[in-house]
C-alpha positions as a Markdown table, in Angstrom:
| # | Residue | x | y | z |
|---|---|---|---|---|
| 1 | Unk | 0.0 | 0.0 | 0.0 |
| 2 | Unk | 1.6 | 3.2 | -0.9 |
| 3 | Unk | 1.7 | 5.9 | 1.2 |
| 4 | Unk | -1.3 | 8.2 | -0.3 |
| 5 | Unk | -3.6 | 5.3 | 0.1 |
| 6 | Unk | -2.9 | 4.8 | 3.1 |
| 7 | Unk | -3.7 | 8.8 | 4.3 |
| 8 | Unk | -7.1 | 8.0 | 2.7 |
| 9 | Unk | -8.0 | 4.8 | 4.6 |
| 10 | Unk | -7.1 | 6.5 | 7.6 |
| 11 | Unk | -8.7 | 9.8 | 6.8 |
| 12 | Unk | -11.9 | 7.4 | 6.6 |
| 13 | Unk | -11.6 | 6.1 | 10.0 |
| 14 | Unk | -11.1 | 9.1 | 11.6 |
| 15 | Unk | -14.2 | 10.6 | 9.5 |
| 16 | Unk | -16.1 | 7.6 | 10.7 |
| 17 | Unk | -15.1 | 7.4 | 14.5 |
| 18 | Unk | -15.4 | 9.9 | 17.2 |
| 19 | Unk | -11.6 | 9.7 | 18.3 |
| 20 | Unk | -11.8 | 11.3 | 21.5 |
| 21 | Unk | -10.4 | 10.3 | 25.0 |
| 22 | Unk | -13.1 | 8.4 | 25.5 |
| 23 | Unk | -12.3 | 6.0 | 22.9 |
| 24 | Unk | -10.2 | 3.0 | 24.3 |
| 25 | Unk | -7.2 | 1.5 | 22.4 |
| 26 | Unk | -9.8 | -2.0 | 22.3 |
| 27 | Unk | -12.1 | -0.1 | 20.8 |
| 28 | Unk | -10.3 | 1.9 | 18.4 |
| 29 | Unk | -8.0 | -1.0 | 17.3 |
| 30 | Unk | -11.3 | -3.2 | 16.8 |
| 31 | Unk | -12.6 | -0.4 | 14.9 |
| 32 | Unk | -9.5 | -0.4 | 12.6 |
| 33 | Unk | -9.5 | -4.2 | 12.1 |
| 34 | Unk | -12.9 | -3.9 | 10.7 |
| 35 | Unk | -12.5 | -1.1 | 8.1 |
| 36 | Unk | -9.4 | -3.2 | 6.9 |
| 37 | Unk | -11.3 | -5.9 | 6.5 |
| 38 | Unk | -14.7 | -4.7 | 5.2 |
| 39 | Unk | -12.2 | -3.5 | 2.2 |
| 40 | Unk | -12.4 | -4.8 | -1.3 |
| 41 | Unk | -8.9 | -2.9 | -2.1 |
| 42 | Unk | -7.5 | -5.0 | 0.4 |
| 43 | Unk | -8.5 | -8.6 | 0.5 |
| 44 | Unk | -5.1 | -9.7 | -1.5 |
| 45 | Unk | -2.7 | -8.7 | 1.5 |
| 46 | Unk | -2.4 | -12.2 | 3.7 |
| 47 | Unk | -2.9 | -12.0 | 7.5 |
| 48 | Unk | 0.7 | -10.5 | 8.4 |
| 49 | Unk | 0.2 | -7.8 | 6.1 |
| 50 | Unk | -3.0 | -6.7 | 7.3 |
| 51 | Unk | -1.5 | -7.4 | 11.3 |
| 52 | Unk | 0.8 | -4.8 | 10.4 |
| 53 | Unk | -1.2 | -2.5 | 8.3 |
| 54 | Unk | -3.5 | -2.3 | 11.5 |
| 55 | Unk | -0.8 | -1.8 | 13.8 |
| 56 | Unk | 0.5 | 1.2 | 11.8 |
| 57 | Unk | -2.7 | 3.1 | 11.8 |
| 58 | Unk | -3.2 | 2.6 | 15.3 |
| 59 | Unk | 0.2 | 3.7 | 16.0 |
| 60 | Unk | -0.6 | 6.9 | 13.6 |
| 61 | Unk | -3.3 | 7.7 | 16.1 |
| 62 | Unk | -2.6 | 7.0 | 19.3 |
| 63 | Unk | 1.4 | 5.6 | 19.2 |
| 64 | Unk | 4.0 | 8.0 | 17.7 |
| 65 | Unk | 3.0 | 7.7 | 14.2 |
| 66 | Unk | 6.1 | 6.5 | 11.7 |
| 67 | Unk | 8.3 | 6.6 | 14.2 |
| 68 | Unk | 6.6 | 4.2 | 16.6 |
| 69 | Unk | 8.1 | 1.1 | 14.8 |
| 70 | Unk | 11.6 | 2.8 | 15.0 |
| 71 | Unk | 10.9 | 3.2 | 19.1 |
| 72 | Unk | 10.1 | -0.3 | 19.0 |
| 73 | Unk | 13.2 | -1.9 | 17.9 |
| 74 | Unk | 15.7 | -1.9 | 20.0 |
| 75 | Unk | 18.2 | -1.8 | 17.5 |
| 76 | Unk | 17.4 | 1.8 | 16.7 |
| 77 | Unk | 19.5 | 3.9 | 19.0 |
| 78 | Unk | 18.5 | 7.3 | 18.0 |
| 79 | Unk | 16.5 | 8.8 | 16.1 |
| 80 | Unk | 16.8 | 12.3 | 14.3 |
| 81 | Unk | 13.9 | 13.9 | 13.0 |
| 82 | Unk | 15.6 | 16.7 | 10.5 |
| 83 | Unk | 11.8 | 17.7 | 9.5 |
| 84 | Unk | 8.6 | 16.0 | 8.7 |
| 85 | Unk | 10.1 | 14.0 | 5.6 |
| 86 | Unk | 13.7 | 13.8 | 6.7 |
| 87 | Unk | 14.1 | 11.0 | 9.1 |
| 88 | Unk | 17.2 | 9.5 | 10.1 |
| 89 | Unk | 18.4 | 6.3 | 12.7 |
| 90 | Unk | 21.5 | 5.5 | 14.2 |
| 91 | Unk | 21.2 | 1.5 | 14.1 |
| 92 | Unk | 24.2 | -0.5 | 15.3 |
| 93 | Unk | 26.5 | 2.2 | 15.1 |
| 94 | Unk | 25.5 | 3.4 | 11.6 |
| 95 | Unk | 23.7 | 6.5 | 10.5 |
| 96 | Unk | 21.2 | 6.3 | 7.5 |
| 97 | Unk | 18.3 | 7.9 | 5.9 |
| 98 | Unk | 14.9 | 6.1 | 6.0 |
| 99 | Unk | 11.9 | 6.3 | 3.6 |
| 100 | Unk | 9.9 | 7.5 | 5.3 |
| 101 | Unk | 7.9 | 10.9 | 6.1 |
| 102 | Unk | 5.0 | 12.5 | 8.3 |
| 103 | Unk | 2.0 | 13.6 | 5.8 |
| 104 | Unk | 2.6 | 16.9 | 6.7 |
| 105 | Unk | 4.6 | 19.2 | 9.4 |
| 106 | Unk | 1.9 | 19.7 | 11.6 |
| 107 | Unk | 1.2 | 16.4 | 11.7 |
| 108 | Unk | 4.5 | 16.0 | 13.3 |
| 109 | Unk | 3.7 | 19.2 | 15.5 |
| 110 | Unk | 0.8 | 16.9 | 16.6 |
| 111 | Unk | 3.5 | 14.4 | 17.7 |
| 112 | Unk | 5.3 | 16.7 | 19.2 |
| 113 | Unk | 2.7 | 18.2 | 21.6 |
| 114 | Unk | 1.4 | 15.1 | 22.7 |
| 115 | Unk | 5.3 | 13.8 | 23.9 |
| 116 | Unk | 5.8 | 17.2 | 25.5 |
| 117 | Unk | 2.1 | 17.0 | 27.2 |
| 118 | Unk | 2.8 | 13.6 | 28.7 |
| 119 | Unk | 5.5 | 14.9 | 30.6 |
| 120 | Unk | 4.3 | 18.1 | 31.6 |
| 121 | Unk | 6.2 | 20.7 | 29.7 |
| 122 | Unk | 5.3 | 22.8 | 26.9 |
| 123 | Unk | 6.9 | 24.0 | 23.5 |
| 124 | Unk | 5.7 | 27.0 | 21.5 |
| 125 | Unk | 6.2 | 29.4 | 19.5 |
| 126 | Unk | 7.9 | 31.3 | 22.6 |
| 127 | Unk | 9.4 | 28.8 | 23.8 |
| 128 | Unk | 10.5 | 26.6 | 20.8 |
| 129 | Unk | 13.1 | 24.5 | 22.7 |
| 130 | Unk | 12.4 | 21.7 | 25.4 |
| 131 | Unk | 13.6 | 18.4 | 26.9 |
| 132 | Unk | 11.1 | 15.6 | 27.7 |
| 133 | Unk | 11.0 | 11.9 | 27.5 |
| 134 | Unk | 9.1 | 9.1 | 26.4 |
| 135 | Unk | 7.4 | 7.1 | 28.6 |
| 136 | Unk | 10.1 | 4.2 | 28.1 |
| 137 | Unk | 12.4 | 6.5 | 29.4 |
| 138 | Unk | 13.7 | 7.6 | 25.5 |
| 139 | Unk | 15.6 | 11.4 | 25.8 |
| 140 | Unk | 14.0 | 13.4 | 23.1 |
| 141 | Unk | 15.1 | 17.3 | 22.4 |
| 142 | Unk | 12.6 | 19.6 | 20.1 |
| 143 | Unk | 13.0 | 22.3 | 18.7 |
| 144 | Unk | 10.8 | 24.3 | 16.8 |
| 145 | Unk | 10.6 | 27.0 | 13.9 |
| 146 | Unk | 11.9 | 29.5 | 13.7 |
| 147 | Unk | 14.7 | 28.4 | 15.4 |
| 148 | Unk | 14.4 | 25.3 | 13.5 |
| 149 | Unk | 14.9 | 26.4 | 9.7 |
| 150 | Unk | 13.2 | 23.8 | 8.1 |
| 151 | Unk | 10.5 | 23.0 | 10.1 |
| 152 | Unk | 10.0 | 20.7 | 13.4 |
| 153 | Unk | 13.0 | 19.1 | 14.5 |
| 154 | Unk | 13.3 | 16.3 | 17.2 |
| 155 | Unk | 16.0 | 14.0 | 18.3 |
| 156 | Unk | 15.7 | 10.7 | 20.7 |
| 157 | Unk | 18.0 | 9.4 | 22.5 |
| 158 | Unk | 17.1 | 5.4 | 23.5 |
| 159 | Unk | 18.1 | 3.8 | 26.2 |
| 160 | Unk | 17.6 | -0.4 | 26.9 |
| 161 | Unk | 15.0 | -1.7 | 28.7 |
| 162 | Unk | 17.3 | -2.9 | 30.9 |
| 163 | Unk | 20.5 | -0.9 | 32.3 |
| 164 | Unk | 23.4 | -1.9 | 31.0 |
| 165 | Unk | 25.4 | -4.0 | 33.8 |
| 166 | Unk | 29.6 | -3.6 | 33.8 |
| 167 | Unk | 30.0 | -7.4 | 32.9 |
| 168 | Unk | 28.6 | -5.9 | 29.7 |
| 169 | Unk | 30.5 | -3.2 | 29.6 |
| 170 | Unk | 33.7 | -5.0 | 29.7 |
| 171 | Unk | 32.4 | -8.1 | 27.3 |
| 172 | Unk | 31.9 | -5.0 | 25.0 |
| 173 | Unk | 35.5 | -3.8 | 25.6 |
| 174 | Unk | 34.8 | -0.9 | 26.7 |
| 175 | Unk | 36.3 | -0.8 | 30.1 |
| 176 | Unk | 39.1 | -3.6 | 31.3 |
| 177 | Unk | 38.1 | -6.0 | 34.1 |
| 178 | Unk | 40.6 | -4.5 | 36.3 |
| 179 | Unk | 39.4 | -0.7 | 35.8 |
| 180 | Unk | 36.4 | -2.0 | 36.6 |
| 181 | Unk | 37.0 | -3.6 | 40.2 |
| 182 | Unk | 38.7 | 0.0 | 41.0 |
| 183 | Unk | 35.9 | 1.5 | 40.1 |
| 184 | Unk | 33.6 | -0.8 | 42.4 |
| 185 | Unk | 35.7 | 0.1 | 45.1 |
| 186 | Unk | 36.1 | 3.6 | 44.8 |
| 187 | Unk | 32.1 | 3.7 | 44.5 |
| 188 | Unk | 31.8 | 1.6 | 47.6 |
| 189 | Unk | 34.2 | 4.0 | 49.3 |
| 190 | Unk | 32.3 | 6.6 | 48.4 |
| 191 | Unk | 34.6 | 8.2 | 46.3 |
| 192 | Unk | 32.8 | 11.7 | 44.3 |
| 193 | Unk | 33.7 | 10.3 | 40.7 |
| 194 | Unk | 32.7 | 12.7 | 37.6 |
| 195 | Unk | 32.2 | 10.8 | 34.1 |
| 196 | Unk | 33.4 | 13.1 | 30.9 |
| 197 | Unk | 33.2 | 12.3 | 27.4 |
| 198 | Unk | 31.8 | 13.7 | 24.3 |
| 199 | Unk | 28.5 | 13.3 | 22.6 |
| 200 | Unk | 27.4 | 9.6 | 22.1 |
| 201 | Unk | 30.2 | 8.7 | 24.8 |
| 202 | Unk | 28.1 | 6.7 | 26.3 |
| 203 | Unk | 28.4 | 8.6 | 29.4 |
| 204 | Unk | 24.6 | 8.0 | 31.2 |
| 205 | Unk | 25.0 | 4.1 | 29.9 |
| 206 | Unk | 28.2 | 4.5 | 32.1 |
| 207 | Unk | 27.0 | 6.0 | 35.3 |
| 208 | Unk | 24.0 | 3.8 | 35.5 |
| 209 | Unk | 26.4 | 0.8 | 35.3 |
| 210 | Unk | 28.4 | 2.3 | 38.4 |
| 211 | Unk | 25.3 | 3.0 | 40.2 |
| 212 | Unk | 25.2 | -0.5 | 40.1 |
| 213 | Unk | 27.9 | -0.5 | 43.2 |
| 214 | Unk | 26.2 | 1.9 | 45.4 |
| 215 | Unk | 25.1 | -0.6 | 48.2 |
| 216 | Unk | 21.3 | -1.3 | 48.5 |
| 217 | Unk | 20.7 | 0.4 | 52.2 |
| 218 | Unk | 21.7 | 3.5 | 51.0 |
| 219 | Unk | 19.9 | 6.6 | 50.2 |
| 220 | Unk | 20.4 | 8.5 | 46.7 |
| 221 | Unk | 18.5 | 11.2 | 45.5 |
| 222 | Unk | 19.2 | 11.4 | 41.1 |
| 223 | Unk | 18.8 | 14.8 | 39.5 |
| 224 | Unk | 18.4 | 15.4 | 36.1 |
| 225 | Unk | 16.4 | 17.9 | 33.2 |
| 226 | Unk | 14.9 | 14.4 | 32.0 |
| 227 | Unk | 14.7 | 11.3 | 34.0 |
| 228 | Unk | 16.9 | 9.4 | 32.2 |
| 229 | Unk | 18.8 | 6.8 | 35.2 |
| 230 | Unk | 17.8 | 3.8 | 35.3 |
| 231 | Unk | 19.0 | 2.8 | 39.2 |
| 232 | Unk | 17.7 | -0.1 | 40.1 |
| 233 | Unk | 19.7 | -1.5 | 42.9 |
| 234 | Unk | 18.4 | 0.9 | 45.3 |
| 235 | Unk | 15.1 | 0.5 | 47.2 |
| 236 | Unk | 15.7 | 3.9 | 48.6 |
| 237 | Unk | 15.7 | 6.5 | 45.8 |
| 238 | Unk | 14.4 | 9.7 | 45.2 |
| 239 | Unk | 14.3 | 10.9 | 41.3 |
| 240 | Unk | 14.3 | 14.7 | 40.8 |
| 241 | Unk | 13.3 | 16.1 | 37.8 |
| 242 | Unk | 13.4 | 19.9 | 36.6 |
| 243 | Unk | 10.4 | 21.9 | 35.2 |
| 244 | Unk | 10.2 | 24.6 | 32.7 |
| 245 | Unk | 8.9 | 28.2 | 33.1 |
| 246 | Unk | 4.8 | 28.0 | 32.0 |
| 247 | Unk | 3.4 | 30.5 | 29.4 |
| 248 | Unk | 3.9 | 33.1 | 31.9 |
| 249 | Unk | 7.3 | 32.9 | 32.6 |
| 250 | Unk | 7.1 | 31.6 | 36.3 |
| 251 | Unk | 7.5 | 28.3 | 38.1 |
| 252 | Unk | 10.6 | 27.5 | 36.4 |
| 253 | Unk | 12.4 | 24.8 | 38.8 |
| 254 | Unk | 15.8 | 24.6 | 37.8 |
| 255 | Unk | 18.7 | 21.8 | 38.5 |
| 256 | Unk | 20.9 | 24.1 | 40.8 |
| 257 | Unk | 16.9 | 24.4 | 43.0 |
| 258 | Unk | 16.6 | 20.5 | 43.0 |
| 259 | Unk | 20.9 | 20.3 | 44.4 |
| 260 | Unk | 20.2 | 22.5 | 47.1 |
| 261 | Unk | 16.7 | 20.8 | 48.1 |
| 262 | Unk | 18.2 | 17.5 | 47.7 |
| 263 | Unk | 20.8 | 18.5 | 50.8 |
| 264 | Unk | 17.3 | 18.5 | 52.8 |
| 265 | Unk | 16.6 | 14.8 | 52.3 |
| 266 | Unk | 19.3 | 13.3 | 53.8 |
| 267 | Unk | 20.9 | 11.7 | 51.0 |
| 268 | Unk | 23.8 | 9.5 | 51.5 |
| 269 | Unk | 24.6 | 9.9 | 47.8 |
| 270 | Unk | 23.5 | 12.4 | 45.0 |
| 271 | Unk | 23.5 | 11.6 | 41.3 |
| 272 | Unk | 23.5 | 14.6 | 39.5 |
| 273 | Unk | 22.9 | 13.5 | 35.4 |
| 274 | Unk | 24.7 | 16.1 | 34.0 |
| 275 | Unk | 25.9 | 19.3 | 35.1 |
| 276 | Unk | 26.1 | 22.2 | 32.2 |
| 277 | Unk | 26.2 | 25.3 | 33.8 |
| 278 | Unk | 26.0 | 27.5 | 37.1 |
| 279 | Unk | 24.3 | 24.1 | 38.7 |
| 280 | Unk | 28.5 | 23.1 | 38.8 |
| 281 | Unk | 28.6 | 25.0 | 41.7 |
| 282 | Unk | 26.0 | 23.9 | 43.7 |
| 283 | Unk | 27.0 | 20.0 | 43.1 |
| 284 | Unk | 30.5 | 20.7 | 44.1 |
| 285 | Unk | 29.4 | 22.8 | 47.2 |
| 286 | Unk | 27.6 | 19.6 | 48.3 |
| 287 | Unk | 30.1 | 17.3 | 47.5 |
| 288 | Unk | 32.4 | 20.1 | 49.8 |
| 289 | Unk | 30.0 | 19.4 | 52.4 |
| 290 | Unk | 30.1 | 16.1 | 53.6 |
| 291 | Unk | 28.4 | 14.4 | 50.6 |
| 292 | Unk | 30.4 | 11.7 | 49.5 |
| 293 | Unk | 30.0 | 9.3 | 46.8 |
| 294 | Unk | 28.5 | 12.2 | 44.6 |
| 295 | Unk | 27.9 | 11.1 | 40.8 |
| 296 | Unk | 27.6 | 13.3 | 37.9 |
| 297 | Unk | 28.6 | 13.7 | 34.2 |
| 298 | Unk | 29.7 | 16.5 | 31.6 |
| 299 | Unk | 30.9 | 16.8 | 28.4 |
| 300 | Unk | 34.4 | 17.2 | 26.8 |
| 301 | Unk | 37.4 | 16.3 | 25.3 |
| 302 | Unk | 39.5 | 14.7 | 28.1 |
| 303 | Unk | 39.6 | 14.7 | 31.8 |
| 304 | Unk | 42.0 | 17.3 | 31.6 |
| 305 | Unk | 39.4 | 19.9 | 29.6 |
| 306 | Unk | 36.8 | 18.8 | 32.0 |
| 307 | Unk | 38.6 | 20.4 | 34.8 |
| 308 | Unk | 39.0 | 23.9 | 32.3 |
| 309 | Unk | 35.3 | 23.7 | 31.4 |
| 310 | Unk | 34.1 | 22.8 | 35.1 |
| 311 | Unk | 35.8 | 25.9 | 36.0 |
| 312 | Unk | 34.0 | 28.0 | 33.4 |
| 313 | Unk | 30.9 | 26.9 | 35.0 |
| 314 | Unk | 31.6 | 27.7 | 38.6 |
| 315 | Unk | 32.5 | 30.9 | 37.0 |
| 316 | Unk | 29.0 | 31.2 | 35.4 |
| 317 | Unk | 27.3 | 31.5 | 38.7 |
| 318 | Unk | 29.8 | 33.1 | 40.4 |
| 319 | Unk | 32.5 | 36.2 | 40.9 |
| 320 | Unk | 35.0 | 34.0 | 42.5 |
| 321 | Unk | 39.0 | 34.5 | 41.8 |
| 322 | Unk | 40.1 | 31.3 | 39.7 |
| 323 | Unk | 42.2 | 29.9 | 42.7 |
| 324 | Unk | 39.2 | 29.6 | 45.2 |
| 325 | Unk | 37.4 | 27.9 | 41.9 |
| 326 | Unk | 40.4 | 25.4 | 41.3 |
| 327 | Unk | 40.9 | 24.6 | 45.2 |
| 328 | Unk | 36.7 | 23.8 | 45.2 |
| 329 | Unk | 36.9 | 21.5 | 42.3 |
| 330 | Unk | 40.5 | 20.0 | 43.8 |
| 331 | Unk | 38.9 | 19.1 | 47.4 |
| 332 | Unk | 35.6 | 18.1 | 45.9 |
| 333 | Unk | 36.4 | 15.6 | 42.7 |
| 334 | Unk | 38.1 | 12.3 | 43.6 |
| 335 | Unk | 38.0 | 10.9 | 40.2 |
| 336 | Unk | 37.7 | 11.3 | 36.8 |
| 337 | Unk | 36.4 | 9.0 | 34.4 |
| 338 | Unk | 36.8 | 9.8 | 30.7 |
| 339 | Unk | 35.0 | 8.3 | 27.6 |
| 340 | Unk | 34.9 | 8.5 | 23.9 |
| 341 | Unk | 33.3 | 7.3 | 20.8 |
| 342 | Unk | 36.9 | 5.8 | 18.6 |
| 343 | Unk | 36.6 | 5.8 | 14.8 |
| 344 | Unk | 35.1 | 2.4 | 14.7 |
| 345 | Unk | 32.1 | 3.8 | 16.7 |
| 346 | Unk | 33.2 | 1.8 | 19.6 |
| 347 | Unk | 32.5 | 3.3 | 23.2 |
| 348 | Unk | 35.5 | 2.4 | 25.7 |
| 349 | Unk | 36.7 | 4.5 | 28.9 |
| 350 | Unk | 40.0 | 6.2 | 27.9 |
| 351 | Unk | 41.1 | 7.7 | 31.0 |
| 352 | Unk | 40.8 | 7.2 | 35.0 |
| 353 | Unk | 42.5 | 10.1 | 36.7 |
| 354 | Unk | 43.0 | 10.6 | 39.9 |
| 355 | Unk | 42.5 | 14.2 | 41.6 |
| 356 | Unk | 45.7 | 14.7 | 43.2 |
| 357 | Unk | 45.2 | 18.1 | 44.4 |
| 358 | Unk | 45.9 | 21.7 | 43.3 |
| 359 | Unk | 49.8 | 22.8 | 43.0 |
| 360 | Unk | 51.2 | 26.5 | 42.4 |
| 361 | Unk | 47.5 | 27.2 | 41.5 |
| 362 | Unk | 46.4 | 24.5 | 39.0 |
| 363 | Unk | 44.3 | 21.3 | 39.8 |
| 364 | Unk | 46.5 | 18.2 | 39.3 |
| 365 | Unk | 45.4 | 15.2 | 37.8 |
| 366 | Unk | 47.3 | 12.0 | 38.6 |
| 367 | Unk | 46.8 | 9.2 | 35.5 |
| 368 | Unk | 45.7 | 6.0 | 36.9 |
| 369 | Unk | 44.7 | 3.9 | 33.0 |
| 370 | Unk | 45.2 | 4.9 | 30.0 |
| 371 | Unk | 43.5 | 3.6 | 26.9 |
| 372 | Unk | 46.6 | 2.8 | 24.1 |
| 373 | Unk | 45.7 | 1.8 | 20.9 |
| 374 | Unk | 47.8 | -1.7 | 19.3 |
| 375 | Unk | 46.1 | -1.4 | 15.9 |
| 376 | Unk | 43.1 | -2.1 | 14.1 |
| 377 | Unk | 41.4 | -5.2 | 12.9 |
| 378 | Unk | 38.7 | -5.2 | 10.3 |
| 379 | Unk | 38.3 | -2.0 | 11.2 |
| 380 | Unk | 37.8 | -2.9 | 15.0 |
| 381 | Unk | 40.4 | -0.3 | 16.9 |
| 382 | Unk | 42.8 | -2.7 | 18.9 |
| 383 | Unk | 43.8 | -2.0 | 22.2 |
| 384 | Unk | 42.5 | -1.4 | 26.1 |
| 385 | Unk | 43.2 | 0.5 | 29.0 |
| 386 | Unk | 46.7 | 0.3 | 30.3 |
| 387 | Unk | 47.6 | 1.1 | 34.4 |
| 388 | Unk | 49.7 | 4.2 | 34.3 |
| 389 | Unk | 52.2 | 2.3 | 37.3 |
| 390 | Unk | 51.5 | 5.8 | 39.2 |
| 391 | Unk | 49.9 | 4.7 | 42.5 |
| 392 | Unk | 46.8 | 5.9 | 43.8 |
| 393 | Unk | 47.5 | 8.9 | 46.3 |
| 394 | Unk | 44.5 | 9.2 | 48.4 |
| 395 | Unk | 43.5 | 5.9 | 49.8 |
| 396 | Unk | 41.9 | 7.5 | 53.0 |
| 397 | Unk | 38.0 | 6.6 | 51.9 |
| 398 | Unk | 39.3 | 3.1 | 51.1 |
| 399 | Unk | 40.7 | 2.8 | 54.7 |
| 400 | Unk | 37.5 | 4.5 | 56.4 |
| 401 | Unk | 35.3 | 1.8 | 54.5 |
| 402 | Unk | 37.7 | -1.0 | 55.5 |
| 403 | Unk | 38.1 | -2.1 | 52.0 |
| 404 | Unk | 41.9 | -3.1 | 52.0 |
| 405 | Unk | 44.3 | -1.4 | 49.3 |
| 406 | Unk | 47.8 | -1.7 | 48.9 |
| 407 | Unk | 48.3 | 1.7 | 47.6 |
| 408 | Unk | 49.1 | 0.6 | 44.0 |
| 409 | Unk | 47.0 | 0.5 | 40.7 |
| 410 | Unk | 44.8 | -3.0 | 40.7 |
C-alpha cells in the first residue's frame, strides 16, 4: 500500500469514529480491524500484512505515528527527526536515511505536543526549545521554527530496557576488568567520581552501570532535566526532575533548585545526570559538604578539559578569583572517568585520573589507566586500557570503609 492510500483509509476512519479520549485503544483497534477488513482494495494482502497494516494506523493515532516502529526496535538507537520528511536512525553504530515521512509538518507538530504533554512541559512558538522523554524513558530534544529552519526538528536518545550492567561493559570492551573492580571500590568507598566524554560517549550508559555499586541500604536522590537513570539497585531513591517556566514565565524549577533541596533529604549519595552550567557550583558545594559518593557527568574532550570547562561553569554563577574555583573542584572531585566514541564507533573508557590536588594554583590530575591503541582489525580499533604504574594517592575513603588497598593501581 503506498503511502497516499494509506492517508485516505485513515482519513476514513477518523471521518467515521469519534476519536476522543473516551475512545479505548480496544475499541479503536477493533474499529481499525474492521475497516481493513470490510475493504475490497485490500482482501489480496495475507494475514501478516494486514496485522501490520492495522498496527500502523493505530500507531498513527494514538502511538508516535512513523516513528513508533523505530521506538520499538531496540536496534534503533537514536532517532533524528531533521523535518517531517527527513528521518534518520542510528542502528548499530550506523547513521542512514529512512523512507519515510510525516503527511505533513503539523502532523508531526501533533507528535510533538502530545510527547511534550505527557511529561508536563510545553513547546511554542515562545518557547521553541524543550527536553522531555518518552514514557520508556527515551531522551527526546525539540526544537521548533523559527529556530528550526526547516520546520519541526526532534531527536531521541534510546536507552535499553534494561541498564546496561559492567559485565557488559567489559564483554563489550569498553572498560578492562581491572578498571572496573577500581571503580567498584572507589564507589563503595564513596569516592565523588565525575564521568566526561563527548557526545554519544556513552556517558549516562556509564553512570547507570556504576550505580550498580552503590550498596542497597543506601539513600540516593538522582537529578536530572529528563529522568533518564535507570537505578535499580536501590530501594531507597528519590528521582528529581526539573520543570520549565509555564506560558507566563514563572514556576521554572531549575537543576541548581533540585541540588540544594536534595541537601534537605538526607541523601547519603546524589547523582547529579549532567551538570552544564551554574548548577557546577551547587553540586561541588555539596560534595564540599560532607556528601560523598557524589555522581555526575559533563561533556568534553578529556579529563584534563573537563577540569578547564568545570571551572567555566563555577564561574558562570559566580564572581570567585580562579584559585578559590580550582581549590573547590580540587577538594571536591576524587576521580575522573573519561569516555569517547573511537573511529570504529566503539564506546570504551579512555582515561581514569585521579584528583591529586591543586599545585602552584592549577588542579592536578594524577593518570591512573590509560586507553593505548595496538592497531586495528577489520576496522575494529585494537587496544585497552593500560595502568599508568602511578599509584593511587588518596586511599583515605578506602581505609575509612575498611576495603583493603595496597596503595598501588589494581
Amino acid at each position: 500500500m503506498n503511502e497516499e492510500m494509506f492517508r485516505l483509509l485513515r482519513s476514513d476512519i477518523r471521518s467515521g469514529l469519534d476519536l476522543t479520549s473516551a475512545v479505548g485503544n480496544r475499541e479503536l483497534t477493533a474499529y481499525i480491524e474492521q475497516t481493513v477488513l470490510a475493504r475490497d482494495n485490500l482482501r489480496h494482502l495475507t494475514a501478516q500484512e494486514k496485522h501490520t497494516l492495522v498496527k500502523k494506523l493505530f500507531d498513527s493515532f494514538r502511538g508516535l505515528d512513523v516513528l513508533q516502529p523505530l521506538v520499538d526496535n531496540p536496534a534503533v538507537t537514536e532517532i533524528m527527526i531533521n523535518s517531517h520528511d527527513e528521518i534518520f536512525v542510528e542502528e548499530n553504530g550506523l547513521i542512514r536515511r529512512l523512507p519515510l515521512a510525516f503527511e505533513s509538518s503539523s502532523r508531526l507538530e501533533d507528535i510533538i505536543q502530545s510527547v511534550v504533554s505527557g511529561v508536563n512541559r510545553v513547546v511554542n512558538d515562545s518557547s521553541p526549545i524543550v527536553d522531555a522523554r518518552l514514557k520508556d524513558g527515551s531522551r527526546v530534544n525539540i526544537v521548533l521554527p523559527p529556530v528550526a529552519l526547516k520546520g519541526p526538528a526532534m531527536t531521541i536518545r534510546k536507552f535499553p530496557e534494561t541498564p546496561m550492567t559492567m559485565n557488559e561493559l567489559i564483554r563489550r570492551e569498553a572498560v578492562s576488568r581491572e578498571a572496573a573492580e577500581l571503580l567498584q571500590m572507589l564507589v563503595a568507598a564513596k569516592y565523588n567520581i565525575f564521568i566526561s566524554g563527548g557526545t554519544g560517549s556513552g556517558k549516562t550508559t556509564f553512570l547507570n552501570a556504576l550505580s550498580q555499586f552503590i550498596p542497597p541500604q543506601e539513600r540516593v536522590i538522582t537529578i536530572e532535566d529528563s529522568a533518564e537513570l535507570q537505578i535499580v539497585t536501590v530501594p531507597n531513591l528519590v528521582s528529581l526532575e526539573t520543570r520549565n517556566a509555564n506560558t507566563e514565565g514563572r514556576g521554572e524549577i531549575s537543576i541548581r533548585d533540585l541540588i540544594r533541596s536534595s541537601l534537605r533529604m538526607r541523601p547519603n549519595r546524589i547523582v547529579v545526570g549532567e551538570v552544564r552550567g551554574a548548577e557546577c557550583l551547587d553540586m561541588l558545594q555539596a560534595m564540599n559538604t560532607g556528601h560523598d559518593g557524589c555522581l555526575s557527568t559533563g561533556h568534553s574532550n578529556s579529563a584534563r578539559d573537563m577540569v578547564s570547562r568545570l571551572e567555566t561553569m563555577v564561574l558562570s554563577a559566580a564572581d570567585l578569583p580562579v584559585a578559590v574555583v580550582r581549590q573547590q573542584i580540587g577538594s571536591a572531585i576524587d576521580i575522573f572517568v573519561h569516555l569517547a566514541r573511537l573511529r570504529d564507533r566503539s564506546r570504551r573508557v579512555t582515561e581514569i585520573c585521579e584528583v591529586a590536588g591543586v599545585k602552584e594554583g592549577e588542579v592536578v590530575l594524577n593518570p591512573l589507566y590509560e586507553f593505548r591503541e595496538t592497531g586495528e582489525t577489520d576496522g575494529h580499533v585494537q587496544g585497552g586500557l593500560i595502568p599508568s604504574g602511578n599509584p593511587m594517592l588518596h586511599t583515605g575513603k578506602l581505609g575509612m570503609a575498611g576495603i583493603h588497598w595496597k596503595g598501588e593501581v589494581i
